[in-house]
N, C-alpha and C positions, 0 to 999 in steps of 0.2 A: 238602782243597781249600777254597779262601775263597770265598765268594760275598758280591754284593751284592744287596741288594732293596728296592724303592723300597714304602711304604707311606703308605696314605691312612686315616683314623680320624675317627670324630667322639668330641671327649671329652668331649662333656656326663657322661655314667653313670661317668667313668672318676677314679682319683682322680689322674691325672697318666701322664705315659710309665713314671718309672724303677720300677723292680719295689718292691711292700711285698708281706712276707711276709702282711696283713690286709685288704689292701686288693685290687679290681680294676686291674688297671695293664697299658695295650699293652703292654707290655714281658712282663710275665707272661704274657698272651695268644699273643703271638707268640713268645716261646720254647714255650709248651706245645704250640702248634700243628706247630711246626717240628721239634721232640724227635718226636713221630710221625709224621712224613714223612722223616724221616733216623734213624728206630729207635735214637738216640743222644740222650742230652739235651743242648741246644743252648744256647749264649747268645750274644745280640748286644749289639752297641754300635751308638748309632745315630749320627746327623748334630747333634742337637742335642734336647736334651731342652724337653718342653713340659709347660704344669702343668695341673692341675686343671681340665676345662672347656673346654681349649685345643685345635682339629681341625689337621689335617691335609691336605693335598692329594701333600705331597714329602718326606716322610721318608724318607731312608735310613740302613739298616742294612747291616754286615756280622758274618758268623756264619762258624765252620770247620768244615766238617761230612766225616766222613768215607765218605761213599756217593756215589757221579755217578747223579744223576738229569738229566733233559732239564729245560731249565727250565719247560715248561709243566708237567711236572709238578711240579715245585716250588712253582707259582703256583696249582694247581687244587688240589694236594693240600693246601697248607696253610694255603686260603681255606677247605677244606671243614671246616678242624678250625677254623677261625675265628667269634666271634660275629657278627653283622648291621652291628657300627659298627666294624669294622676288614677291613681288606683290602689284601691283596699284590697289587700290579700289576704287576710286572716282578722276573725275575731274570738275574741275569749274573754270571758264573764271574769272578774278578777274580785278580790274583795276589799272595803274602804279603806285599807293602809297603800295601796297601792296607789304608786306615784311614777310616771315614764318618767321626770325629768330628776327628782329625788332621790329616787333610788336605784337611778345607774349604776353600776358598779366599772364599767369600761366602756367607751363611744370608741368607736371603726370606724375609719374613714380608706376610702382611696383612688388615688390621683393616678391618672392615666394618661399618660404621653404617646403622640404617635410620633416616633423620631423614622423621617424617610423625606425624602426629598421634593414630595408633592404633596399638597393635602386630599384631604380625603371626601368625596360630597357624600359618601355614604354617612361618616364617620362626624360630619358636620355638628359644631355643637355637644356634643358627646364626649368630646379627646382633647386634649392640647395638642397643637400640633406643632412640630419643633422640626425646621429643616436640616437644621448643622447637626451635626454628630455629636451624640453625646457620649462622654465613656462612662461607661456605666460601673467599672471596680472604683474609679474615684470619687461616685456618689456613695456608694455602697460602703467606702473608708470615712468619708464623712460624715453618715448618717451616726459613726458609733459613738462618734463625739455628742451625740443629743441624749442617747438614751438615759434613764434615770430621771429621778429629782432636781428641778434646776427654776432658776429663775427666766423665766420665756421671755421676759419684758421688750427685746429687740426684734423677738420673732411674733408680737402682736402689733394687732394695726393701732394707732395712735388714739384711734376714738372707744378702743376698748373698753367699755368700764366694769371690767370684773373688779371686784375688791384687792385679790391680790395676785400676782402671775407669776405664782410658783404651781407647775404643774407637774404629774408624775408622767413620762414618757416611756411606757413600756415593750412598745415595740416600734421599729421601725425600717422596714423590708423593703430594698432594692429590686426587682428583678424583670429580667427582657424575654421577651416571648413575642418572638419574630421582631416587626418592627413596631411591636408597641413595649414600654417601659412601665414598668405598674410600681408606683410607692402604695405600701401599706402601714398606717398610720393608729397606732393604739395607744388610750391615754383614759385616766378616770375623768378628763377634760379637756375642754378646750379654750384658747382664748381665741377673739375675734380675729378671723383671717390668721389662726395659726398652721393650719396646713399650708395652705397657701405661701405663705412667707419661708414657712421651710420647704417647699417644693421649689420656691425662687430660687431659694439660695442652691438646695442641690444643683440644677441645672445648671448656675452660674459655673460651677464647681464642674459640671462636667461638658461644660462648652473648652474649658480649661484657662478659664478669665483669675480663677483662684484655685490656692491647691487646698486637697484636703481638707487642712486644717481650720483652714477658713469658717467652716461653721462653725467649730470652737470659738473662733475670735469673736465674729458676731454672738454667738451665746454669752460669751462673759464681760462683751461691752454692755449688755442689760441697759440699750440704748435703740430704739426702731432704724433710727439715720443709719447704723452703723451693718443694716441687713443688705440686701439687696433690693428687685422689684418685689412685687405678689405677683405670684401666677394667677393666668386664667381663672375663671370661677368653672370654666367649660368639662375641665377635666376632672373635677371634682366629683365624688362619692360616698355622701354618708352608707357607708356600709353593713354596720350591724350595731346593737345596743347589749350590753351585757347585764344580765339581772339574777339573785339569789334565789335560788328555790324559795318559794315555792311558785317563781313568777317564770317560768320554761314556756317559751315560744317560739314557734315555727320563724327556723332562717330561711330566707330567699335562697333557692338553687340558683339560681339566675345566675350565669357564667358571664365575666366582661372580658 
């Protein structure tokens, strides 16, 4: 039998989703956890892999497991074998075409800036936190320069190795809510550290080091040198995965 399971994490402690034989990794986590609640050792593939530092709200995974359990127990059972910054929120029986990482059809992400003048200890780990002011209408003229189809190649990290880095960019949402700045990031893909690099370059853009345009430029020099830093991993948020009927699953309410 396939299942699928929606999963939320925070990855400060963690050194990424995909499994290292040395390392702590969700991935490791949640197969050990799942291998004893299905008395079978388990692996999943998830929606979309996140790195080092990188949380969660909407990860999905599917795994083949050979026992029928209900799914709350699947949910209670292999939360209890789970550590304190990972957790299963939902399970659903799915049938053998179904594939979390195959047949996305849109990955959400989103970055969250705390822009104020102190940091935060509640907020530790969770936010990026940005003391200088940022303006926020000249990330927001920036961003429009990315949307669509384009060649991402300067807004990936160098050690990418997707095949090709043309990706489709379909949304990409500025907005302040008190003192925190929330980008919202939609794409049938991602390349490695592409949030990231363009959340660099916004910020650049609205410390006011570059105008506007600036993300244009770096977009069409289709060169890494030619971006800015990466942001934080801190502030980062896989946030939702998007799938074709008849694959409809439970989003997180979870407010950030």
């Amino acid at each position: 039998m396939r299942i699928a399971l929606g999963i939320e994490y925070v990855g400060t402690h963690f050194a990424g989703w995909q499994f290292q034989p040395h390392a702590r990794t969700i991935q490791g986590c949640v197969e050990a956890a799942l291998s004893k609640v299905a008395n079978h050792p388990v692996k999943v593939q998830c929606a979309g892999r996140t790195d080092a530092g990188v949380h969660s709200i909407g990860q999905v995974v599917h795994t083949d497991v050979e026992v029928r359990r209900l799914p709350h127990s699947w949910v209670l059972g292999t939360n209890a074998n789970l550590p304190a910054d990972v957790n299963i929120l939902w399970m659903q029986e799915v049938d053998s075409q179904f594939n979390a990482r195959f047949l996305a059809q849109a990955r959400h992400y989103r970055y969250i800036i705390l822009n104020r003048r102190t940091r935060s200890s509640l907020l530790s780990n969770r936010v990026t936190w940005v003391c200088r002011p940022l303006n926020v209408k000249n990330m927001q003229l920036a961003s429009t320069y990315l949307l669509g189809t384009h060649d991402f190649s300067s807004y990936r990290a160098t050690a990418c190795q997707a095949k090709s880095p043309v990706r489709t960019l379909s949304r990409l949402d500025i907005s302040q809510i008190g003192d925190r700045i929330i980008i919202e990031v939609s794409a049938n893909a991602f390349l490695y550290h592409m949030v990231r690099n363009i959340a660099g370059v916004l910020m650049a853009i609205g410390h006011g080091e570059y105008p506007p345009e600036w993300s244009r430029t770096v977009l069409v020099a289709k060169n890494r040198q030619a971006g800015g830093i990466t942001a934080p991993a801190a502030g980062l948020y896989f946030h939702r995965v998007d799938y074709l009927k008849p694959y409809i699953f439970p989003k997180s309410q979870l407010v950030l």
